[in-house]
N, CA, C and O atoms as a GROMACS GRO file, in nm:
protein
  612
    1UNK      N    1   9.451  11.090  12.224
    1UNK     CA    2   9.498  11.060  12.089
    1UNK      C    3   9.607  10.952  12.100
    1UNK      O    4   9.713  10.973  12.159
    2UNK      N    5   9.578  10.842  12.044
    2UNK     CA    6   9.648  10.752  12.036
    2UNK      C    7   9.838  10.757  11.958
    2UNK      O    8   9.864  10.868  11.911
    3UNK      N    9   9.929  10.674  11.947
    3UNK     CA   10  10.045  10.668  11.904
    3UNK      C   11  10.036  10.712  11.748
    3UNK      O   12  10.108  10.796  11.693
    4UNK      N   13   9.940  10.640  11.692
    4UNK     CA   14   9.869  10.620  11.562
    4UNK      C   15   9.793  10.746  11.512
    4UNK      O   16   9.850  10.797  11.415
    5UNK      N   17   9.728  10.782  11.534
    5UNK     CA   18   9.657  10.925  11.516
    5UNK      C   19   9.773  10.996  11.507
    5UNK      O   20   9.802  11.035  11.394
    6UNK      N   21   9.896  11.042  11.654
    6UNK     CA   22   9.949  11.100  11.607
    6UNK      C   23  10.086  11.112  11.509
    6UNK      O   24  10.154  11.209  11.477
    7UNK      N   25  10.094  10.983  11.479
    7UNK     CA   26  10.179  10.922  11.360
    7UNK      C   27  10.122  11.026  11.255
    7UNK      O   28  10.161  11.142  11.238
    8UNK      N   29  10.042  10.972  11.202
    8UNK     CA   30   9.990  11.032  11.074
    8UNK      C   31   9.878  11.152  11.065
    8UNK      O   32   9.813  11.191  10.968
    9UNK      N   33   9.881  11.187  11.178
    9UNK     CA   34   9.765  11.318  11.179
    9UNK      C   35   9.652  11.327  11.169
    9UNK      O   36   9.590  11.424  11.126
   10UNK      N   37   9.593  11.187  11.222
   10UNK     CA   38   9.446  11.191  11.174
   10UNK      C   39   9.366  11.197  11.290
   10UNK      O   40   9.400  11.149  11.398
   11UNK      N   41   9.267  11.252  11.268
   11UNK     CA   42   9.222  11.324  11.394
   11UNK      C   43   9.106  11.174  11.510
   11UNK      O   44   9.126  11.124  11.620
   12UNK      N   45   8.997  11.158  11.408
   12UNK     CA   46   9.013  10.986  11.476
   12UNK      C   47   8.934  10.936  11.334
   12UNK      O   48   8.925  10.994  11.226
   13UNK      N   49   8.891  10.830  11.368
   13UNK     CA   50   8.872  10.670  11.336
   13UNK      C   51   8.756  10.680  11.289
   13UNK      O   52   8.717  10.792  11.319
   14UNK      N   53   8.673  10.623  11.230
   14UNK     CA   54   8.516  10.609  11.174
   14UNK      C   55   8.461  10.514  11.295
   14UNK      O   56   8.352  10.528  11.351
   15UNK      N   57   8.603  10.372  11.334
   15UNK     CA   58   8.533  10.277  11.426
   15UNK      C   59   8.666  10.225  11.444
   15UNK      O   60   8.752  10.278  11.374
   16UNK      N   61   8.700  10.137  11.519
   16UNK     CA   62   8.766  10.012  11.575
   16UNK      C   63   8.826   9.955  11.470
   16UNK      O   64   8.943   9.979  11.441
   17UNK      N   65   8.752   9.875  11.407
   17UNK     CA   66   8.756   9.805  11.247
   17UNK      C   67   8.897   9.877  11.148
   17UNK      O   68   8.994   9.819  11.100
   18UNK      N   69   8.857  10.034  11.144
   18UNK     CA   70   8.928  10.103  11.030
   18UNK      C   71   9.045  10.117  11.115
   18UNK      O   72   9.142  10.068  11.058
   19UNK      N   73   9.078  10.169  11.241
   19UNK     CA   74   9.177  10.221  11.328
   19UNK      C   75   9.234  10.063  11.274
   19UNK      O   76   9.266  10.065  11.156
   20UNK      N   77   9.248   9.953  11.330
   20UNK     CA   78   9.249   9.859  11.296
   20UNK      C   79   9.369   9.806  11.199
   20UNK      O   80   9.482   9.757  11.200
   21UNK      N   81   9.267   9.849  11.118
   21UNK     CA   82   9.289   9.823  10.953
   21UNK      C   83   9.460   9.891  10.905
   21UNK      O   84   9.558   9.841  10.850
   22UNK      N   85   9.419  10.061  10.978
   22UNK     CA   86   9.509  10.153  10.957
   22UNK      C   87   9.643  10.118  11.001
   22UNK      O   88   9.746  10.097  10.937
   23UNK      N   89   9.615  10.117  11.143
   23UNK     CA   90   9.762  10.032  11.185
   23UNK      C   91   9.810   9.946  11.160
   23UNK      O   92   9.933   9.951  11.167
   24UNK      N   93   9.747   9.814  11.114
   24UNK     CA   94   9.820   9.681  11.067
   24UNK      C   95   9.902   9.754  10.939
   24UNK      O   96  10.021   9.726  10.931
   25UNK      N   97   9.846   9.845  10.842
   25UNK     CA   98   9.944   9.858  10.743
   25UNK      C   99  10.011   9.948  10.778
   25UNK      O  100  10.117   9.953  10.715
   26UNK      N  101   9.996  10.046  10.872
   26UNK     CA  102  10.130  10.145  10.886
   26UNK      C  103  10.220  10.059  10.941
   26UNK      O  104  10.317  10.072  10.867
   27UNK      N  105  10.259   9.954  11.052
   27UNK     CA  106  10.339   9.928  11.107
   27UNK      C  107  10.398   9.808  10.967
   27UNK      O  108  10.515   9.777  10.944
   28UNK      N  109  10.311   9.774  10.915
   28UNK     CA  110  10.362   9.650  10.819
   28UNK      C  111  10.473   9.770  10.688
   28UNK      O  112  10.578   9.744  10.630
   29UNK      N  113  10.381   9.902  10.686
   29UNK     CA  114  10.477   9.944  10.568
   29UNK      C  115  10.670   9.971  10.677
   29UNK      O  116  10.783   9.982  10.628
   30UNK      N  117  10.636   9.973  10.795
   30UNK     CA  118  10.738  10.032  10.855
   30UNK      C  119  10.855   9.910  10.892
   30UNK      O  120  10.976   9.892  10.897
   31UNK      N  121  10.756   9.856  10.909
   31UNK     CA  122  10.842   9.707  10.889
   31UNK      C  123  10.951   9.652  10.780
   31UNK      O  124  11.069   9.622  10.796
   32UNK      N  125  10.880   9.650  10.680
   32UNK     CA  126  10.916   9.636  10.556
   32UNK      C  127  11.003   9.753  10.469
   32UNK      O  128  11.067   9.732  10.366
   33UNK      N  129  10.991   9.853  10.527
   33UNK     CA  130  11.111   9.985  10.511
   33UNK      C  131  11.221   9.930  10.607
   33UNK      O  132  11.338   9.924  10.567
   34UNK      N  133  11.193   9.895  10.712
   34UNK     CA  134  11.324   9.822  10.797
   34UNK      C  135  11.390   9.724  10.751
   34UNK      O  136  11.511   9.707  10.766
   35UNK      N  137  11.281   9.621  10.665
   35UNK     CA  138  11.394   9.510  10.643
   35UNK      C  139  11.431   9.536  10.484
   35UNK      O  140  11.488   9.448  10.418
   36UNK      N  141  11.391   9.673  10.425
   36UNK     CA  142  11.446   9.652  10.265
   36UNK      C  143  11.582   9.726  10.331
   36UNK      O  144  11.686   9.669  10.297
   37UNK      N  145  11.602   9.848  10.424
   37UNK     CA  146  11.728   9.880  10.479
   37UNK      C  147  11.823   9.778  10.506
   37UNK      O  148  11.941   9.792  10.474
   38UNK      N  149  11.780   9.677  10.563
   38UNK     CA  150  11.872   9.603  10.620
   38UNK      C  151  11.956   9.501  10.488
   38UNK      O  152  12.074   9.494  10.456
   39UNK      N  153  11.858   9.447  10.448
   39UNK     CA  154  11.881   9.410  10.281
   39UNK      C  155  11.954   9.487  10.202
   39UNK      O  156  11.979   9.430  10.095
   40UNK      N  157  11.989   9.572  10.210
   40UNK     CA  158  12.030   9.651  10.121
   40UNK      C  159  12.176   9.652  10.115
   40UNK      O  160  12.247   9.678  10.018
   41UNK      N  161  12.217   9.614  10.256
   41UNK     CA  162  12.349   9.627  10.265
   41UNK      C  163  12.413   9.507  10.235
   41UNK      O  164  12.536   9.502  10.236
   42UNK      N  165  12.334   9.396  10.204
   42UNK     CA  166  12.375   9.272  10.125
   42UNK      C  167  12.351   9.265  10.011
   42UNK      O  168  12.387   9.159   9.960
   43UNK      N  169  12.282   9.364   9.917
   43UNK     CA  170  12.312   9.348   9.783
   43UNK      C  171  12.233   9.310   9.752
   43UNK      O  172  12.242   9.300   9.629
   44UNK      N  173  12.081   9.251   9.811
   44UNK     CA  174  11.947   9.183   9.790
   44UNK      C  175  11.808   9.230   9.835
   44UNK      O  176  11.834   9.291   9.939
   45UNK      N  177  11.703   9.234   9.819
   45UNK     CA  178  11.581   9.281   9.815
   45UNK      C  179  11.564   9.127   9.914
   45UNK      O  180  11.614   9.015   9.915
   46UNK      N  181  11.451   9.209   9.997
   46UNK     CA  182  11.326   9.120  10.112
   46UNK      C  183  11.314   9.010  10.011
   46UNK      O  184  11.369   8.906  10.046
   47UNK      N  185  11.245   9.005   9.876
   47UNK     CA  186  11.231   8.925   9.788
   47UNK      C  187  11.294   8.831   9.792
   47UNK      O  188  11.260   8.724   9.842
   48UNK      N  189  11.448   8.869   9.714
   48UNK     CA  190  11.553   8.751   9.716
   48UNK      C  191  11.583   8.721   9.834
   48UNK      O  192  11.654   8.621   9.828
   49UNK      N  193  11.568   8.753   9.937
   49UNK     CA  194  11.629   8.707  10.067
   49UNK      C  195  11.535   8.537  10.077
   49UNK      O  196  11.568   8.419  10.092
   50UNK      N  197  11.419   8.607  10.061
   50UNK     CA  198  11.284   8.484  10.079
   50UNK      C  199  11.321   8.370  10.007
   50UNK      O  200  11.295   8.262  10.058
   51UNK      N  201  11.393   8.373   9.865
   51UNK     CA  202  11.412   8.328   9.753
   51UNK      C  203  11.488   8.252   9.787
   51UNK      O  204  11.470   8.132   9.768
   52UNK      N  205  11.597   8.300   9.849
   52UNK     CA  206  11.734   8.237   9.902
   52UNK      C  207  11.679   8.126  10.046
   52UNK      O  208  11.702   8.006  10.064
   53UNK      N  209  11.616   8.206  10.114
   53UNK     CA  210  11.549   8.072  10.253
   53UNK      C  211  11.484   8.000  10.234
   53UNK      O  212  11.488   7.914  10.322
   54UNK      N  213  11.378   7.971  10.118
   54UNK     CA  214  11.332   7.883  10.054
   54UNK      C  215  11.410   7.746   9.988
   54UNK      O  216  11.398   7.624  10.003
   55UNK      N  217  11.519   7.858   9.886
   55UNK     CA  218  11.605   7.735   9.850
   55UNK      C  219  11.706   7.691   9.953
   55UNK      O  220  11.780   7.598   9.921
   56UNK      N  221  11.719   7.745  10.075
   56UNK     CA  222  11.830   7.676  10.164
   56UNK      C  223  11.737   7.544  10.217
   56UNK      O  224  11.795   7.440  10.245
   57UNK      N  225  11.574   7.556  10.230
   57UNK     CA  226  11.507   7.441  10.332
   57UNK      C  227  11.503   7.318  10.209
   57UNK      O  228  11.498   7.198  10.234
   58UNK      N  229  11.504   7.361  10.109
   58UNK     CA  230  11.483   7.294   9.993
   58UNK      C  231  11.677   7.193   9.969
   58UNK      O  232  11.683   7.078   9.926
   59UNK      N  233  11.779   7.258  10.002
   59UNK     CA  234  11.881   7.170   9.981
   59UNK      C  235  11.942   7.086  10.003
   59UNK      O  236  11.968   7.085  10.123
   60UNK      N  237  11.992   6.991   9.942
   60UNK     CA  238  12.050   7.003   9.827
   60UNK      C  239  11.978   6.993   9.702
   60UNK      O  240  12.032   7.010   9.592
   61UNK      N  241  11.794   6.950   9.728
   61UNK     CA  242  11.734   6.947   9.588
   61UNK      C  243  11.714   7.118   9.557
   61UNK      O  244  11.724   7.214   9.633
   62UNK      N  245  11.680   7.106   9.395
   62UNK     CA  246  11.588   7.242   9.373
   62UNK      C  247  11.486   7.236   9.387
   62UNK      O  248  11.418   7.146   9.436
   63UNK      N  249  11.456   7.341   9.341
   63UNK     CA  250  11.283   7.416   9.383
   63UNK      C  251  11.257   7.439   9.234
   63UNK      O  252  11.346   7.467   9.153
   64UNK      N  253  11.124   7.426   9.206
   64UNK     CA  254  11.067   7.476   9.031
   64UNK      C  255  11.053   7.600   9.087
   64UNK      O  256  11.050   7.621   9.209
   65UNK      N  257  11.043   7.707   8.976
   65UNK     CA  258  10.983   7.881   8.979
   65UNK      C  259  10.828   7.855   9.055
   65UNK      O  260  10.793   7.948   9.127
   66UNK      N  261  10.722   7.721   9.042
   66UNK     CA  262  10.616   7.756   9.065
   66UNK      C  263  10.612   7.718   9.237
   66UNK      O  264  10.530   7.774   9.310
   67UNK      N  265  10.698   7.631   9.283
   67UNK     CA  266  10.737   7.567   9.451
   67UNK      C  267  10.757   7.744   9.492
   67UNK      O  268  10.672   7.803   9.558
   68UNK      N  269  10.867   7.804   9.446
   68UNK     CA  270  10.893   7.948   9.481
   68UNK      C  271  10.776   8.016   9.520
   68UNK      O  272  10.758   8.046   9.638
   69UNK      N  273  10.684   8.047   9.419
   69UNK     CA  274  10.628   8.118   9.362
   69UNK      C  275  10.484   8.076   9.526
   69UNK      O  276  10.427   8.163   9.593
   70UNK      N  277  10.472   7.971   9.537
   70UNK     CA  278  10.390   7.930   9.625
   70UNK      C  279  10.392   7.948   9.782
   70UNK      O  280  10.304   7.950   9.868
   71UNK      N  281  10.547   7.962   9.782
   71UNK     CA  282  10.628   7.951   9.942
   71UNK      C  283  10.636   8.088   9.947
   71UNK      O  284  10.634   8.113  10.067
   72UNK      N  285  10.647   8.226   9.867
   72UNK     CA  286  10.702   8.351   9.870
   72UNK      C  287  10.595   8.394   9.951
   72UNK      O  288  10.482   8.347   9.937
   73UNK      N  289  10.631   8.506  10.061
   73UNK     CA  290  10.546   8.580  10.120
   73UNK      C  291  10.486   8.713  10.053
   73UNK      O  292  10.406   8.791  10.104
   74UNK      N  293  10.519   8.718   9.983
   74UNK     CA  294  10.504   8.870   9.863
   74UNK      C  295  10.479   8.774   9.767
   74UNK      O  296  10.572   8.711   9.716
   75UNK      N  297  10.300   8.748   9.721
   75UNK     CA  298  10.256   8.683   9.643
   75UNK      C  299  10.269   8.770   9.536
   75UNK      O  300  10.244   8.705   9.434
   76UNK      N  301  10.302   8.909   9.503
   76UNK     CA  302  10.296   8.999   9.389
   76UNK      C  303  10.450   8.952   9.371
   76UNK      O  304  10.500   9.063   9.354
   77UNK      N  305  10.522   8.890   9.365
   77UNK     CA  306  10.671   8.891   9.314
   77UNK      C  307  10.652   8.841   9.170
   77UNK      O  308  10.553   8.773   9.144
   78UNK      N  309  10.740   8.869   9.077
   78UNK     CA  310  10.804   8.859   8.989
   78UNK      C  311  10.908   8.783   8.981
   78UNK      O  312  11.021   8.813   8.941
   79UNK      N  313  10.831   8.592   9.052
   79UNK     CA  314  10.974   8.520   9.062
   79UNK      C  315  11.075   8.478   8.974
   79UNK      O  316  11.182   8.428   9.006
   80UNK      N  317  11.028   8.504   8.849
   80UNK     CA  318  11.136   8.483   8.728
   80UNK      C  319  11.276   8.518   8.742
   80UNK      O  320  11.383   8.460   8.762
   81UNK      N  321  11.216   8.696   8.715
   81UNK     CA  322  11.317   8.765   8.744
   81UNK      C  323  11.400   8.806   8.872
   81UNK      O  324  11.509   8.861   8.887
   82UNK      N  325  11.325   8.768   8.939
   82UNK     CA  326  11.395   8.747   9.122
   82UNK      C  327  11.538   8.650   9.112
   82UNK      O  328  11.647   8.681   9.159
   83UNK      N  329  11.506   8.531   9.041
   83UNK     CA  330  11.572   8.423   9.045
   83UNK      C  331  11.679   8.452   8.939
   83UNK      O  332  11.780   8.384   8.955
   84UNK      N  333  11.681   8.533   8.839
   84UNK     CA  334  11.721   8.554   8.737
   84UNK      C  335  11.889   8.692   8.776
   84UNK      O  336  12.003   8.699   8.729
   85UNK      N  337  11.820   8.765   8.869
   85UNK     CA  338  11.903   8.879   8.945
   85UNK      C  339  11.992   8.788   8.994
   85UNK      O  340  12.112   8.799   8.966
   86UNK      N  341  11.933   8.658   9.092
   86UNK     CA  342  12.044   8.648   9.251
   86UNK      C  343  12.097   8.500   9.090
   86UNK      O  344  12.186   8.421   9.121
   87UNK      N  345  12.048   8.488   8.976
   87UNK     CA  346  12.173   8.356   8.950
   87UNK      C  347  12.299   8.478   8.893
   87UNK      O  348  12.413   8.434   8.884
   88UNK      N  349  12.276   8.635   8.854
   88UNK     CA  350  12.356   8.752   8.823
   88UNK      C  351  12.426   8.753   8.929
   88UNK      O  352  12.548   8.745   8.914
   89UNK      N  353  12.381   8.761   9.042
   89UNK     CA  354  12.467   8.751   9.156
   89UNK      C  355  12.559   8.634   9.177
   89UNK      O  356  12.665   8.640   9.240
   90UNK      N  357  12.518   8.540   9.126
   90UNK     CA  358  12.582   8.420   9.141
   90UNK      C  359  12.535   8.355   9.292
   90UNK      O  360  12.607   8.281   9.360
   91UNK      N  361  12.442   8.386   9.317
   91UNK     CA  362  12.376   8.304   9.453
   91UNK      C  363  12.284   8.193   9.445
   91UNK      O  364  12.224   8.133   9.534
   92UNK      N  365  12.285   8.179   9.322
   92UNK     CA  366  12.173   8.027   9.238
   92UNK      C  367  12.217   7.989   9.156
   92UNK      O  368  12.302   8.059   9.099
   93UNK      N  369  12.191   7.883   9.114
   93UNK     CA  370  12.174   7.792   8.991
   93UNK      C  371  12.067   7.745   8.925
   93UNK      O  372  11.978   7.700   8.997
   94UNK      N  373  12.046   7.742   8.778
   94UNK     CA  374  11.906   7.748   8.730
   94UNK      C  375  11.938   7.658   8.597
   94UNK      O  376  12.038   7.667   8.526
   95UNK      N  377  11.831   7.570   8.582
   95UNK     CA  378  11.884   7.506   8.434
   95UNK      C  379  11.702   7.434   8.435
   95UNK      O  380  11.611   7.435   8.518
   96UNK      N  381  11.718   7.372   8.282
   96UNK     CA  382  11.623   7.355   8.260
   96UNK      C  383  11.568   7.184   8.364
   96UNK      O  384  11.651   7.105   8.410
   97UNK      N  385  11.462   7.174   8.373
   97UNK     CA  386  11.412   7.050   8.446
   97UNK      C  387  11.432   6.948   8.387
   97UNK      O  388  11.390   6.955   8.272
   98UNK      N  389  11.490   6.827   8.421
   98UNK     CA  390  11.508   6.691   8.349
   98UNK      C  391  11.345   6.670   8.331
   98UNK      O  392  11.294   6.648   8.221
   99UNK      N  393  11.290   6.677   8.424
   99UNK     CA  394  11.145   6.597   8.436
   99UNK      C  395  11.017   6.652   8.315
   99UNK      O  396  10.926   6.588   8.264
  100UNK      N  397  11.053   6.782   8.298
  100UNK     CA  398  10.976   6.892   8.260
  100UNK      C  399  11.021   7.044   8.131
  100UNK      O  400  10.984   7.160   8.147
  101UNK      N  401  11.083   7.004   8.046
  101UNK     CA  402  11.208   7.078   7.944
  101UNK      C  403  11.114   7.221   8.009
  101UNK      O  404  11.179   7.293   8.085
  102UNK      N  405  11.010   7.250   7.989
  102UNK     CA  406  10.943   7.348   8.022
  102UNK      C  407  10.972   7.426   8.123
  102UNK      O  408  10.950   7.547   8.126
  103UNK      N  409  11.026   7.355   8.215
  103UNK     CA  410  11.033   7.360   8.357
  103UNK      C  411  11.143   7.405   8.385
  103UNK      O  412  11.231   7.389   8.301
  104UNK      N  413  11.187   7.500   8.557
  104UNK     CA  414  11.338   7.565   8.538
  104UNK      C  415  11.336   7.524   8.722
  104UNK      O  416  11.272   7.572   8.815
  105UNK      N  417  11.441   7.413   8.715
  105UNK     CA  418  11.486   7.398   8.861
  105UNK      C  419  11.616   7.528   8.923
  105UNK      O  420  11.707   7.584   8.863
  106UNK      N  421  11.573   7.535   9.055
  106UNK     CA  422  11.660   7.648   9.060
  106UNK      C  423  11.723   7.576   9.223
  106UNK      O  424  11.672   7.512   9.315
  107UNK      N  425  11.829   7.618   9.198
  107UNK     CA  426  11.911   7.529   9.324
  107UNK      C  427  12.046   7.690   9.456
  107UNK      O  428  12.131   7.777   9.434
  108UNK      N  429  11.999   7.652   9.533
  108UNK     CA  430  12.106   7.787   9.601
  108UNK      C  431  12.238   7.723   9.579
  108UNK      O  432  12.240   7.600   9.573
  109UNK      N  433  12.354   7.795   9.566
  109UNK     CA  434  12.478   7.735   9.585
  109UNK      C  435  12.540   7.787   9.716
  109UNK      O  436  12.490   7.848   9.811
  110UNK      N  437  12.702   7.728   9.683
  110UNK     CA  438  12.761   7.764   9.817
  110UNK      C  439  12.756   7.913   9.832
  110UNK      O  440  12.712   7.959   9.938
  111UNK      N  441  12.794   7.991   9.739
  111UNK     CA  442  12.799   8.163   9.821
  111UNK      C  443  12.648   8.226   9.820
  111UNK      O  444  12.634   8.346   9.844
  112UNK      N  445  12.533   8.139   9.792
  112UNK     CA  446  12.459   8.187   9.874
  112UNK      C  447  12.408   8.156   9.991
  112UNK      O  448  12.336   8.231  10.058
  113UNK      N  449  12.454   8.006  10.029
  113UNK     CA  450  12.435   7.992  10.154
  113UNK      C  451  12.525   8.071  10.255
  113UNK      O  452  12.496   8.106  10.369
  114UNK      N  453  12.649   8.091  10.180
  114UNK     CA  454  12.690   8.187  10.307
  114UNK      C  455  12.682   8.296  10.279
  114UNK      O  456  12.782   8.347  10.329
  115UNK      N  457  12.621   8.376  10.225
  115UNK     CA  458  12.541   8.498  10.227
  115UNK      C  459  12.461   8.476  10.375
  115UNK      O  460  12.499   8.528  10.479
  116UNK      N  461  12.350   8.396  10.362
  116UNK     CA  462  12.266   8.371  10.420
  116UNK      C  463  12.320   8.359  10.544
  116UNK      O  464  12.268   8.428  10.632
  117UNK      N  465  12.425   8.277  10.578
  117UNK     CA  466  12.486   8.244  10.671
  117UNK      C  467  12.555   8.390  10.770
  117UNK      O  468  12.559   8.406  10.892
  118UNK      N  469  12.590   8.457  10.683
  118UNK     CA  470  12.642   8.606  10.724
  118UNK      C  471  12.536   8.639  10.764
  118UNK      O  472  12.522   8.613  10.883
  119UNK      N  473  12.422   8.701  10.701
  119UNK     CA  474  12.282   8.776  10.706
  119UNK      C  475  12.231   8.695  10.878
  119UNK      O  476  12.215   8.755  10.984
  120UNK      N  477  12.219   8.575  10.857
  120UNK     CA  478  12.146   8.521  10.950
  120UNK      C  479  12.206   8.554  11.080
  120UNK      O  480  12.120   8.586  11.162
  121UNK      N  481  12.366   8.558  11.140
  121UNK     CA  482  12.422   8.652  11.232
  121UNK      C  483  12.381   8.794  11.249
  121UNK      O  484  12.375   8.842  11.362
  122UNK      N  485  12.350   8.870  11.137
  122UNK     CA  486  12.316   8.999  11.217
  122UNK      C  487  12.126   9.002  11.199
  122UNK      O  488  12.074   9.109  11.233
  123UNK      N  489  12.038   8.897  11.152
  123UNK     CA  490  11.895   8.911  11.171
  123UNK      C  491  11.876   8.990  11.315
  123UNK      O  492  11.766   9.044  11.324
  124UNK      N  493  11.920   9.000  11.374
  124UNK     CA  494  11.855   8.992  11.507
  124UNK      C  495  11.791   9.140  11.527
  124UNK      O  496  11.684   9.175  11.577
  125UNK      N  497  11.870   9.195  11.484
  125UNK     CA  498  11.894   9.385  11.410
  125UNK      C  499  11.752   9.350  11.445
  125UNK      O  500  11.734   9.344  11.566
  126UNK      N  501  11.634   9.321  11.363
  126UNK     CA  502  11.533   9.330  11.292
  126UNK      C  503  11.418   9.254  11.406
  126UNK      O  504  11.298   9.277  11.385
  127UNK      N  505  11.452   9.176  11.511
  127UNK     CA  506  11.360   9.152  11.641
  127UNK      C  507  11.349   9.296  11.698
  127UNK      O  508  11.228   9.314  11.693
  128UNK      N  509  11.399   9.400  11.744
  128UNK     CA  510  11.370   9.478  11.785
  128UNK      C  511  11.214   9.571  11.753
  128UNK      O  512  11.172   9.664  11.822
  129UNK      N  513  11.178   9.540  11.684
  129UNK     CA  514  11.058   9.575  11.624
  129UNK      C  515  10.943   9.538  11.723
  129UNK      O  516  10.836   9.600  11.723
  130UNK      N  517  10.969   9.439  11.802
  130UNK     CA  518  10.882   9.385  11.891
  130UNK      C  519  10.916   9.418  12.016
  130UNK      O  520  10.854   9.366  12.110
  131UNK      N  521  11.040   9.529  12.044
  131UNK     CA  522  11.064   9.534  12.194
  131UNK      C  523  10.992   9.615  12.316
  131UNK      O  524  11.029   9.646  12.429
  132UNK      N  525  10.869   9.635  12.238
  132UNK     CA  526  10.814   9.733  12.315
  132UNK      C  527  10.742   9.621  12.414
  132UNK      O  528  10.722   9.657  12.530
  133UNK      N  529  10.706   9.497  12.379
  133UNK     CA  530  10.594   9.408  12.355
  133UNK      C  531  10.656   9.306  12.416
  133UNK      O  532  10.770   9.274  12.386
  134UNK      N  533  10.578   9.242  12.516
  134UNK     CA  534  10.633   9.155  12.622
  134UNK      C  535  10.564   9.039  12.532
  134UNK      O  536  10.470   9.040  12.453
  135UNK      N  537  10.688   8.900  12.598
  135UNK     CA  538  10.654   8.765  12.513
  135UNK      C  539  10.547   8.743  12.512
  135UNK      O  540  10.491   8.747  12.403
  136UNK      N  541  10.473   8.711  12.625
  136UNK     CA  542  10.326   8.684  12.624
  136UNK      C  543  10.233   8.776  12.543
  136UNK      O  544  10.146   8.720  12.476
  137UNK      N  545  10.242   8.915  12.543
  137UNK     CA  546  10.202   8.975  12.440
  137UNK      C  547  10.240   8.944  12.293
  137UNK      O  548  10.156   8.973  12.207
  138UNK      N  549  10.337   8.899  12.263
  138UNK     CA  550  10.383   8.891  12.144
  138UNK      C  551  10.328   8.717  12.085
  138UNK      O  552  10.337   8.671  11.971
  139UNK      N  553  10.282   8.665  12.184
  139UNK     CA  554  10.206   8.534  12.177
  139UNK      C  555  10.089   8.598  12.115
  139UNK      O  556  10.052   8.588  11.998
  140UNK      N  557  10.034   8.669  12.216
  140UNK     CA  558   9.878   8.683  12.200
  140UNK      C  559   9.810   8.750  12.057
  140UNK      O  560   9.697   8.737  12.010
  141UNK      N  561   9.974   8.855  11.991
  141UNK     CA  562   9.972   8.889  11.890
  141UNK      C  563   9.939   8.815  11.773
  141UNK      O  564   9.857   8.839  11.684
  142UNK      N  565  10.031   8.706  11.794
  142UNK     CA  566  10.027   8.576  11.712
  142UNK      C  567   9.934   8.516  11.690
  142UNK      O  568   9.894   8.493  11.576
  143UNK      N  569   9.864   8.468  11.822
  143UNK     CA  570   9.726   8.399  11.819
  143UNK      C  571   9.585   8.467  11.737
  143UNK      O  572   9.491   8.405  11.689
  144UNK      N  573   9.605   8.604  11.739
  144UNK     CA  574   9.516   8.730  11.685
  144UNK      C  575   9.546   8.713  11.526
  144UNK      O  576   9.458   8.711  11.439
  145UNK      N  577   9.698   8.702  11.503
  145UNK     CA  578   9.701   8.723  11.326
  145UNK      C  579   9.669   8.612  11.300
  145UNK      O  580   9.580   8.592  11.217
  146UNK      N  581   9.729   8.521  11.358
  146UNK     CA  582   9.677   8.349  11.282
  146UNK      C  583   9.531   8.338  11.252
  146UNK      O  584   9.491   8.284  11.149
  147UNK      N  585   9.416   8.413  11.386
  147UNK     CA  586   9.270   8.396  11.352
  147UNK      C  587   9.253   8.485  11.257
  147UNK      O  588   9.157   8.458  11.185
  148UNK      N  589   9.317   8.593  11.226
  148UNK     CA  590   9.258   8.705  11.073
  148UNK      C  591   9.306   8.640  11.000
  148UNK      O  592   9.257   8.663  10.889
  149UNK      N  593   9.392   8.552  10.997
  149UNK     CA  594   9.438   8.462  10.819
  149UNK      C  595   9.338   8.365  10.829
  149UNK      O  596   9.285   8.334  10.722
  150UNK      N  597   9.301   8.311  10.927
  150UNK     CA  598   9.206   8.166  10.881
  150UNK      C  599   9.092   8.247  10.757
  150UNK      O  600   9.043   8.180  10.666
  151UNK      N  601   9.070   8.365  10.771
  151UNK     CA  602   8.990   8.392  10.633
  151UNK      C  603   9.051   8.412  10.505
  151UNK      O  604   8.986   8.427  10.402
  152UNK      N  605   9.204   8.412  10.511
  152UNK     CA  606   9.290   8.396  10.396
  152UNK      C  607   9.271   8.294  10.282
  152UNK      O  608   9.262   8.178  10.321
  153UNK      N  609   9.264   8.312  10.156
  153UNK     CA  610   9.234   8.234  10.046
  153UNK      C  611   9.373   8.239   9.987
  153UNK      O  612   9.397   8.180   9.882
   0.00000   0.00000   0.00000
C-alpha cells in the first residue's frame, strides 16, 4: 500500500491513470492549504499574492483587470474584487484607463512592494514541499508536468 492509499484510505486504484489523477490533486490541495497558511499571516490570499507579483513584473506601468486576469494562476478568480480588497489594503492603485474610460489600470505601490519584499524573505518556508525529492528528480518532475500541460487549452 502505497503513501497515498494510506493517506486517504483507499484500498487501491481502478489503474495507474486514476492513482495518478488522485495524487496530483491531493498533494495540489495540500499544497495550496500550505500556502493559504502562510498567506495568512500577511493579511492576503494565494490570489492577491499572484495579483501583487504580477503587478511588481509589470512596474512602474499598470496592468488592465483583463492582463491580470490572463497572467493569474487560479483562472476561477474574481479579479475585480481581488484588486478591489488589496487597493482596501492600500497595496494598489486603480483608476480609470486614459486609453479606454471603460478600462481600470491597476498599478502596485510602494507598501505593496514591500509587503512583497517582506513575504519574499520568508518564501522559502514553502520549498520544503519538495524536500523529499532530489534536484534531478524535481527536474524530471518538471519535464512530466510541462508534457501534461502541452494538452492545456
Amino acid at each position: 500500500m502505497s503513501n497515498l492509499e494510506k493517506l486517504i484510505t483507499q484500498k487501491a486504484f481502478e489503474n495507474e491513470n486514476q492513482r495518478g489523477l488522485i495524487s496530483l490533486i491531493f498533494v495540489g490541495n495540500w499544497i495550496t492549504s500550505r500556502h493559504q497558511q502562510f498567506f495568512k499571516q500577511y493579511g492576503i490570499t494565494m490570489q492577491q499574492f499572484n495579483i501583487l507579483r504580477i503587478l511588481r513584473g509589470q512596474h512602474p506601468q499598470a496592468a488592465s483587470i483583463n492582463i491580470l486576469k490572463e497572467r493569474m494562476l487560479d483562472k476561477m478568480s474574481d479579479v475585480s474584487r481581488l484588486v478591489e480588497r488589496l487597493r482596501k489594503a492600500d497595496l494598489v492603485e486603480r483608476k480609470n484607463s486614459e486609453m479606454d474610460r471603460r478600462a481600470v489600470d491597476v498599478r502596485i505601490n510602494d507598501k505593496g512592494l514591500e509587503l512583497l519584499r517582506t513575504i519574499d524573505n520568508e518564501l522559502t518556508q514553502l520549498d520544503n514541499a519538495f524536500q523529499s525529492l532530489s534536484e534531478k528528480e524535481i527536474i524530471q518532475l518538471n519535464k512530466l508536468l510541462d508534457k501534461m500541460l502541452e494538452s492545456y487549452h
